[in-house]
Structures are given as structure tokens and as C-alpha cells.
ROSE-4610 file (N, C-alpha, C; in Angstrom, 1 decimal, always signed):
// ROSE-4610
residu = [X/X/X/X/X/X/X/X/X/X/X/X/X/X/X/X/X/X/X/X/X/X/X/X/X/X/X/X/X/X/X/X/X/X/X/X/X/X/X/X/X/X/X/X/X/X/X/X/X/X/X/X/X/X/X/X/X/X/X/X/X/X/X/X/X/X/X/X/X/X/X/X/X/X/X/X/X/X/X/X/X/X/X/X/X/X/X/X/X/X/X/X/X/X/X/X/X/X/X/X/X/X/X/X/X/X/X/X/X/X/X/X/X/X/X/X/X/X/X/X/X/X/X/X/X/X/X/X/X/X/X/X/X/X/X/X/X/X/X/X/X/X/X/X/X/X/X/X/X/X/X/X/X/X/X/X/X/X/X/X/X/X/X/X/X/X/X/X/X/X/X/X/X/X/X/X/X/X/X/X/X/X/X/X/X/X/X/X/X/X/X/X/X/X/X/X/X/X/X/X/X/X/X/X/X/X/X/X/X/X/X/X/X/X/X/X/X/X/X/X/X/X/X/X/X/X/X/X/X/X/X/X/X/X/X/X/X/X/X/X/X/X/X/X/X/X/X/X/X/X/X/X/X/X/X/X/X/X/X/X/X/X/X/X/X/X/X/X/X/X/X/X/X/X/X/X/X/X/X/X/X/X/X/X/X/X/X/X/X/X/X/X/X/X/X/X/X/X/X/X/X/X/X/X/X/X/X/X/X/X/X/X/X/X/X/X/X/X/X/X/X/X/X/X/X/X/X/X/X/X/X/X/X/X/X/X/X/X/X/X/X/X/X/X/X/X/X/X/X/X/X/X/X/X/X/X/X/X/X/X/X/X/X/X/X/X/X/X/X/X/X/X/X/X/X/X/X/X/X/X/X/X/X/X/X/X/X/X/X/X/X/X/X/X/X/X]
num = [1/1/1/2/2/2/3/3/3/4/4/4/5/5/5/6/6/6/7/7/7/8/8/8/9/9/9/10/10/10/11/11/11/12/12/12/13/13/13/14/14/14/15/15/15/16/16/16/17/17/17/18/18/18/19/19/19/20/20/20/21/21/21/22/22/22/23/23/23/24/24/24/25/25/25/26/26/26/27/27/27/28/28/28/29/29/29/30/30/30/31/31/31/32/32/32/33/33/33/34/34/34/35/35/35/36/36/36/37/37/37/38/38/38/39/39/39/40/40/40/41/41/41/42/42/42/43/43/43/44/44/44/45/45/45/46/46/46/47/47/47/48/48/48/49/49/49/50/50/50/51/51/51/52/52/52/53/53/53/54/54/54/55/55/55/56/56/56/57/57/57/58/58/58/59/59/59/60/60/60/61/61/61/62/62/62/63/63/63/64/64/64/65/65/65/66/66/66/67/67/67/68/68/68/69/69/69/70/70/70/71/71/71/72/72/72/73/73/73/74/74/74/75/75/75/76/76/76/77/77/77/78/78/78/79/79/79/80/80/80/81/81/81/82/82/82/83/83/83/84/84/84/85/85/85/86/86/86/87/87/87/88/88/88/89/89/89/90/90/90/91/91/91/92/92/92/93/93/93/94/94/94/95/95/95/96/96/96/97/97/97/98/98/98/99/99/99/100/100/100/101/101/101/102/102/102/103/103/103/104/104/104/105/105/105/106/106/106/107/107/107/108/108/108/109/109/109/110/110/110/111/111/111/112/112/112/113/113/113/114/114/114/115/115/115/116/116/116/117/117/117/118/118/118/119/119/119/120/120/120/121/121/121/122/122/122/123/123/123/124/124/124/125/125/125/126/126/126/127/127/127/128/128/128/129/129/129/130/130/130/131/131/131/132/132/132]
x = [-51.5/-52.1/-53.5/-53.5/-54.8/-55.9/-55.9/-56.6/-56.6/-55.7/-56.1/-57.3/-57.0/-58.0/-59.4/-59.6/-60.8/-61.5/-60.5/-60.8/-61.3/-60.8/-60.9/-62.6/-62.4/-64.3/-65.1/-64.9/-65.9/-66.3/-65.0/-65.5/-66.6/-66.0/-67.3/-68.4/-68.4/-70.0/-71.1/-70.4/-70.9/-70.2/-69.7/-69.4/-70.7/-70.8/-71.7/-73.1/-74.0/-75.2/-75.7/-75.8/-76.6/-76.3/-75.1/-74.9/-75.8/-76.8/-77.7/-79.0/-78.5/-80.2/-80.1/-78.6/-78.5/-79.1/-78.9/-80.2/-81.3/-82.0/-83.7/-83.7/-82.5/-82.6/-83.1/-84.3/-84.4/-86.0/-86.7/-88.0/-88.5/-90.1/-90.4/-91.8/-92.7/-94.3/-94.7/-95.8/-96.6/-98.4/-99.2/-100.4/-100.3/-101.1/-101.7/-102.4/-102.6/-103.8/-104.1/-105.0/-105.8/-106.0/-105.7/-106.0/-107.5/-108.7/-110.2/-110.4/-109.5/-110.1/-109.1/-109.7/-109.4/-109.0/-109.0/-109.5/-107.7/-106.7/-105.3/-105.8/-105.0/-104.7/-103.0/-103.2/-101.2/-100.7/-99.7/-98.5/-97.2/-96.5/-94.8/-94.6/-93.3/-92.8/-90.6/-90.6/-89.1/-88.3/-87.6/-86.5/-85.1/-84.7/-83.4/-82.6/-81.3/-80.6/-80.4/-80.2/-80.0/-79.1/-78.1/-77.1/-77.1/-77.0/-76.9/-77.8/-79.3/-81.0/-81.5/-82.1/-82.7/-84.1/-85.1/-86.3/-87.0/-88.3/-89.0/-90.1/-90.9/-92.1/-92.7/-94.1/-95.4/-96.2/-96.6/-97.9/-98.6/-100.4/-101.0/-101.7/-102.7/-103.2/-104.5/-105.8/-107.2/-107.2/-108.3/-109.5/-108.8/-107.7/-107.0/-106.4/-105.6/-105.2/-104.2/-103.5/-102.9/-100.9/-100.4/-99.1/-99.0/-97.4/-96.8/-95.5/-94.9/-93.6/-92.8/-91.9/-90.8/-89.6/-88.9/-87.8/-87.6/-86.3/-86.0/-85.9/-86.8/-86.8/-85.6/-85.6/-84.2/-84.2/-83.1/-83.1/-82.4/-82.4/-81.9/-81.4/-80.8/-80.3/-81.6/-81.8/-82.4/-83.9/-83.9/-85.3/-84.9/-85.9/-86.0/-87.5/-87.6/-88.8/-88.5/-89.6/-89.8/-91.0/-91.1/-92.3/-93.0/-94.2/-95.4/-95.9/-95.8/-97.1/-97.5/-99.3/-99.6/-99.3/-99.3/-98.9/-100.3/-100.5/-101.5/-102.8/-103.9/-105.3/-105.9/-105.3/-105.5/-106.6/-108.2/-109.1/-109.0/-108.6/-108.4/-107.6/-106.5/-105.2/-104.7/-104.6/-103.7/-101.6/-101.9/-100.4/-100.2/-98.7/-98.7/-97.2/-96.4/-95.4/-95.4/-94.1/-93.8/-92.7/-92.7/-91.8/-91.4/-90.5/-89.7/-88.8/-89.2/-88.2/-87.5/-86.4/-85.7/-86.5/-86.7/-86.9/-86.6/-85.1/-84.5/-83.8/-83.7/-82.6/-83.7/-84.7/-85.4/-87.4/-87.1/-88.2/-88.6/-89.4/-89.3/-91.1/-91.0/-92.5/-92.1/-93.3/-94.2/-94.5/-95.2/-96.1/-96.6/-97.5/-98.1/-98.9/-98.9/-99.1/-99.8/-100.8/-101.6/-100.3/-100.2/-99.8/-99.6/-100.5/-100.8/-99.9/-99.1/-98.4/-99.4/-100.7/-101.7/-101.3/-101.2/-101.2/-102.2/-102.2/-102.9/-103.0/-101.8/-101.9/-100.7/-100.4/-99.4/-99.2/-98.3/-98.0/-95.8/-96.4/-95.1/-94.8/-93.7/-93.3/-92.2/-92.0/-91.0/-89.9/-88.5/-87.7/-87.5/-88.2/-88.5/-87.0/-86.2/-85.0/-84.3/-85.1/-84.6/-84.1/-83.3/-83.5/-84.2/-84.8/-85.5/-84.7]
y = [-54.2/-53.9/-54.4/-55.4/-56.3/-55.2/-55.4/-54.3/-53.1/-52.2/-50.7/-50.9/-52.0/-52.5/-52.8/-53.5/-53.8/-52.6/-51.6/-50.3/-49.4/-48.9/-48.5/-48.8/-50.1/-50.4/-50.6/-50.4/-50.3/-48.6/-48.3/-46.3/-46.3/-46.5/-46.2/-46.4/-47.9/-48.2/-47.2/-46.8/-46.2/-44.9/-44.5/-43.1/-42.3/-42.7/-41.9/-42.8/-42.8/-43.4/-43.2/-42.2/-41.4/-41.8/-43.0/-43.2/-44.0/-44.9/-45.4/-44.8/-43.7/-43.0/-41.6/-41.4/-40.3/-39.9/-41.8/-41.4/-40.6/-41.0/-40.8/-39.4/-38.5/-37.1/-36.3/-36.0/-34.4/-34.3/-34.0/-33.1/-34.4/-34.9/-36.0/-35.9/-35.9/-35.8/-36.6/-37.0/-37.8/-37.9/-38.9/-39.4/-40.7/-40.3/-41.8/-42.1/-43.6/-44.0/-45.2/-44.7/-45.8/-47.3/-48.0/-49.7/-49.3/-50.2/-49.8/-49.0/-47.6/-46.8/-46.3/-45.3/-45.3/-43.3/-42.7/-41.2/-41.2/-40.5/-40.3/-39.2/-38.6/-37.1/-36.9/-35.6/-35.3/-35.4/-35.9/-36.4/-35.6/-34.9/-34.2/-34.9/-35.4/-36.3/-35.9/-35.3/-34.7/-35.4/-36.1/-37.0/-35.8/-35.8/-34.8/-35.9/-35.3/-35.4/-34.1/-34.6/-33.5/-34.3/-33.7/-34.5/-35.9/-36.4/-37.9/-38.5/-38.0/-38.8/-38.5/-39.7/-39.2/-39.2/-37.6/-37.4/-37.4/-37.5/-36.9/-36.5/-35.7/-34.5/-35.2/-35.1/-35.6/-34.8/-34.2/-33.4/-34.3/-34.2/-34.4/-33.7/-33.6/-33.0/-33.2/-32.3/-33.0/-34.4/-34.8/-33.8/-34.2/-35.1/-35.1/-33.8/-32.8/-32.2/-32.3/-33.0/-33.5/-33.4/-33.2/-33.3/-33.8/-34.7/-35.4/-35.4/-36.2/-35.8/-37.6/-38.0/-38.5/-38.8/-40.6/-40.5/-42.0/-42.3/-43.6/-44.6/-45.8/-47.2/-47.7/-48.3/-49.1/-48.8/-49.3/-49.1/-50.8/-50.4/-51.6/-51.4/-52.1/-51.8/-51.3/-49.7/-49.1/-49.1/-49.3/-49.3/-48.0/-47.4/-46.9/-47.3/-47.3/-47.4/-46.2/-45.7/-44.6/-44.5/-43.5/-43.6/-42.4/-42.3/-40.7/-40.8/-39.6/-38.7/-37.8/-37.4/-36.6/-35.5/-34.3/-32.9/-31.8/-32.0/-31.3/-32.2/-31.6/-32.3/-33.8/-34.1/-35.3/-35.7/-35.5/-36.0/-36.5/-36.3/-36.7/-38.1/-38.0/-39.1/-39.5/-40.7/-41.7/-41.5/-41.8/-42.0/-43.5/-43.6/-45.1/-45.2/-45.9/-46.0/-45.9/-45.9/-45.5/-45.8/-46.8/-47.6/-46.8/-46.6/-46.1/-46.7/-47.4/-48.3/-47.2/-47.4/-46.9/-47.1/-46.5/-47.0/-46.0/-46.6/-46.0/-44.9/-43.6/-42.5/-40.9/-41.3/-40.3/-40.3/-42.0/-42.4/-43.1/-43.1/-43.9/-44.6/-45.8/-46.2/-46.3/-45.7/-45.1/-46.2/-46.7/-47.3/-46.8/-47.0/-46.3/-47.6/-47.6/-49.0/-47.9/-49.1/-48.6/-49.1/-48.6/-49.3/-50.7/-51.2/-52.7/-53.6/-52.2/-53.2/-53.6/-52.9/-53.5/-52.5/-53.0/-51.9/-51.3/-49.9/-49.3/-47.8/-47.4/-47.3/-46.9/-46.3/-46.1/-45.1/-45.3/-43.7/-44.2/-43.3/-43.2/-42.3/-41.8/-40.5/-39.8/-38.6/-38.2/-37.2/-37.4/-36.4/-34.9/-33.9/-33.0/-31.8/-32.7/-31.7/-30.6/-30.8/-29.7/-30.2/-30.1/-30.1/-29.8/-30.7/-29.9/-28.5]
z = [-71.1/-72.4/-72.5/-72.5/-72.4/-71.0/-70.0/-69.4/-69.7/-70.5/-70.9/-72.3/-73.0/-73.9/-73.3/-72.5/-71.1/-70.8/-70.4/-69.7/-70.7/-71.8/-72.9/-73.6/-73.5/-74.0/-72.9/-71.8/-70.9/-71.1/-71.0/-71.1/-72.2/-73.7/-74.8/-74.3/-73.6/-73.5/-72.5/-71.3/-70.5/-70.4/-70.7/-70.7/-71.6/-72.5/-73.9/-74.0/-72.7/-72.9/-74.0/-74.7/-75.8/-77.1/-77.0/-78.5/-79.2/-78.7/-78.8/-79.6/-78.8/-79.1/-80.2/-80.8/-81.1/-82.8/-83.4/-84.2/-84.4/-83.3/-82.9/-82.9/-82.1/-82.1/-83.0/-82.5/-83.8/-83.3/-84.4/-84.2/-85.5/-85.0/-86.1/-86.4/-87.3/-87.4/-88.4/-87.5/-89.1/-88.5/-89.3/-88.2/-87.5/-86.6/-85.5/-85.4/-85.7/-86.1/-84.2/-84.4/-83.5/-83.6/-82.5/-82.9/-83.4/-84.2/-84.6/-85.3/-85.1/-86.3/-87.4/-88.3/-89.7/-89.8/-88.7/-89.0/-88.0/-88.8/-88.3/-87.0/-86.4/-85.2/-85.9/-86.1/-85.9/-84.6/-85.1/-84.2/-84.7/-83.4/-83.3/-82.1/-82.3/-81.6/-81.5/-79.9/-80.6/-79.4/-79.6/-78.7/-78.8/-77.7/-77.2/-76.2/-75.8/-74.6/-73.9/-72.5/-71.7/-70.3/-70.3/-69.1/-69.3/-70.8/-70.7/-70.6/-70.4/-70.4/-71.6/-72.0/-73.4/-72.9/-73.5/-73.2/-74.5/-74.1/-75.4/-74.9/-75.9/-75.4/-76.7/-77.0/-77.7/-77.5/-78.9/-78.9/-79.9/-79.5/-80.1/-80.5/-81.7/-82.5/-82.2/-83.0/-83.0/-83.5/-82.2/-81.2/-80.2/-80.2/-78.7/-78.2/-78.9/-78.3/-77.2/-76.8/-75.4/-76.3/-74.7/-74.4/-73.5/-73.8/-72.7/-72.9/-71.9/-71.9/-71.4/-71.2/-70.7/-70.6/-70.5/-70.4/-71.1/-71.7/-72.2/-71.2/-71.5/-70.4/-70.7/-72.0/-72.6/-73.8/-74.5/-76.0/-76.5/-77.5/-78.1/-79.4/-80.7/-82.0/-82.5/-82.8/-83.8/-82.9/-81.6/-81.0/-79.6/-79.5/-78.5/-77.4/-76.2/-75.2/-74.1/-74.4/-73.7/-72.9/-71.5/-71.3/-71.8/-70.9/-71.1/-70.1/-69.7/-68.7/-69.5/-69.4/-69.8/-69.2/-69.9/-69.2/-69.4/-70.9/-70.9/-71.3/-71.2/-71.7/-71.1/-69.7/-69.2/-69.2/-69.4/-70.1/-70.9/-72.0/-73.8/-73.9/-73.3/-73.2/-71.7/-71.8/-71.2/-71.0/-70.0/-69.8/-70.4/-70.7/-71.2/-71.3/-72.9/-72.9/-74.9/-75.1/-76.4/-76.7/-78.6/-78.4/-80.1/-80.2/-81.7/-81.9/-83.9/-84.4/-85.6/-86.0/-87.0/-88.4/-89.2/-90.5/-91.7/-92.1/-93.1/-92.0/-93.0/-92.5/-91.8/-92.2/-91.9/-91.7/-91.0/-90.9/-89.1/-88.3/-87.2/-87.6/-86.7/-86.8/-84.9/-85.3/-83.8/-82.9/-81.8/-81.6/-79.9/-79.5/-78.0/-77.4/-75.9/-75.3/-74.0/-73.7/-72.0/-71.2/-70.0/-68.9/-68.8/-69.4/-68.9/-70.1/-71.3/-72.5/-73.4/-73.2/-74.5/-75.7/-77.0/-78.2/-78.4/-78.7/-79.0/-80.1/-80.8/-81.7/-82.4/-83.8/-84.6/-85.3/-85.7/-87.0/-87.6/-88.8/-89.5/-89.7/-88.8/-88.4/-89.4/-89.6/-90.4/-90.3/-90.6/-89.9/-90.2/-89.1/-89.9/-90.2/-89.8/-89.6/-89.2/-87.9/-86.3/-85.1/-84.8/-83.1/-82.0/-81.1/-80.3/-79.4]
């Protein structure tokens, strides 16, 4: 008894990576503001699963212009870490990493990091109510 109980919550936890993340799912926009400055760029920001990986794609807006793309590092209660590679406009933007916190039912706060883990900027994103 006691081991089918054992067995039983080991499956939830790893069977359904995605239960973690399934919040975060959908299509989200708001602006991003730069560490120093004061002038937003739009931000779409759409987290999916696919075979059990959670990705997400990032478009930016003027005057960056740039797309990227990746994959979830870890997650945690109501947090996601994600990475980026740029795809489009690699002049403009950096590859880095990307960290989304929960806030409320239809809110995420943003945040974007160099390589090196330095912050570098923000936004308060909103749930636009689609699926990627």
C-alpha cells in the first residue's frame, strides 16, 4: 500500500513536467524598460509546451526590433527561468536569460539578464488571452 502511494507521487511529479509552468501559458504584452532609461519598447512574450518542454518566443518592438526564442532552465513556485537566443535582428539585442514571476491571474513581471546574470531590464506584462 504504502509503495503504490510512493509510486503514485512520484508519477505526478515527473510524469507532467508542465504542471509548473502551465500558468505562464498563453500569449503576454506589455513595455520594457531598460536598467537607465525611461523610454518603454513593446514587448510579446508567448510561453507554450511542446512534448513536455516549456518554450518561449520574444518579440521586441522599436527600435530594437529583435526576436528570440528558447527553453525553461528551472522553475520554481510561480517563477519561471528561461533562456534566449536571438533569432532575428542580432545587432540590436543580446542573447541572455529571462526570468517570469506570477502576479495575480493575468499579470507576469518580466525581467532580462546578460549572460553574466547582470540585470538589465523589465516590464509588466499582460495576459492577452491566446495561445500560442
Amino acid at each position: 500500500m504504502i509503495a503504490r502511494f510512493l509510486l503514485g507521487g512520484a508519477a505526478i511529479l515527473f510524469a507532467t513536467p508542465s504542471l509548473a509552468g502551465e500558468q505562464f501559458f498563453g500569449v503576454w504584452q506589455g513595455g520594457a524598460i531598460e536598467q537607465g532609461s525611461e523610454a518603454p519598447y513593446a514587448l510579446t512574450l508567448s510561453i507554450f509546451e511542446v512534448n513536455g518542454r516549456i518554450f518561449q518566443h520574444s518579440v521586441y518592438g522599436p527600435p530594437l526590433n529583435c526576436a528570440g526564442g528558447g527553453v525553461v532552465m528551472n522553475s520554481g513556485v510561480g517563477t519561471l527561468h528561461l533562456s534566449e537566443v536571438i533569432v532575428r535582428n542580432r545587432s540590436n539585442c543580446a542573447d541572455g536569460t529571462i526570468r517570469v514571476y506570477l502576479n495575480g491571474k493575468d499579470r507576469l513581471i518580466w525581467e532580462w539578464f546578460y549572460p553574466d546574470g547582470k540585470y538589465a531590464a523589465r516590464a509588466d506584462l499582460f495576459d492577452q488571452g491566446e495561445e500560442p
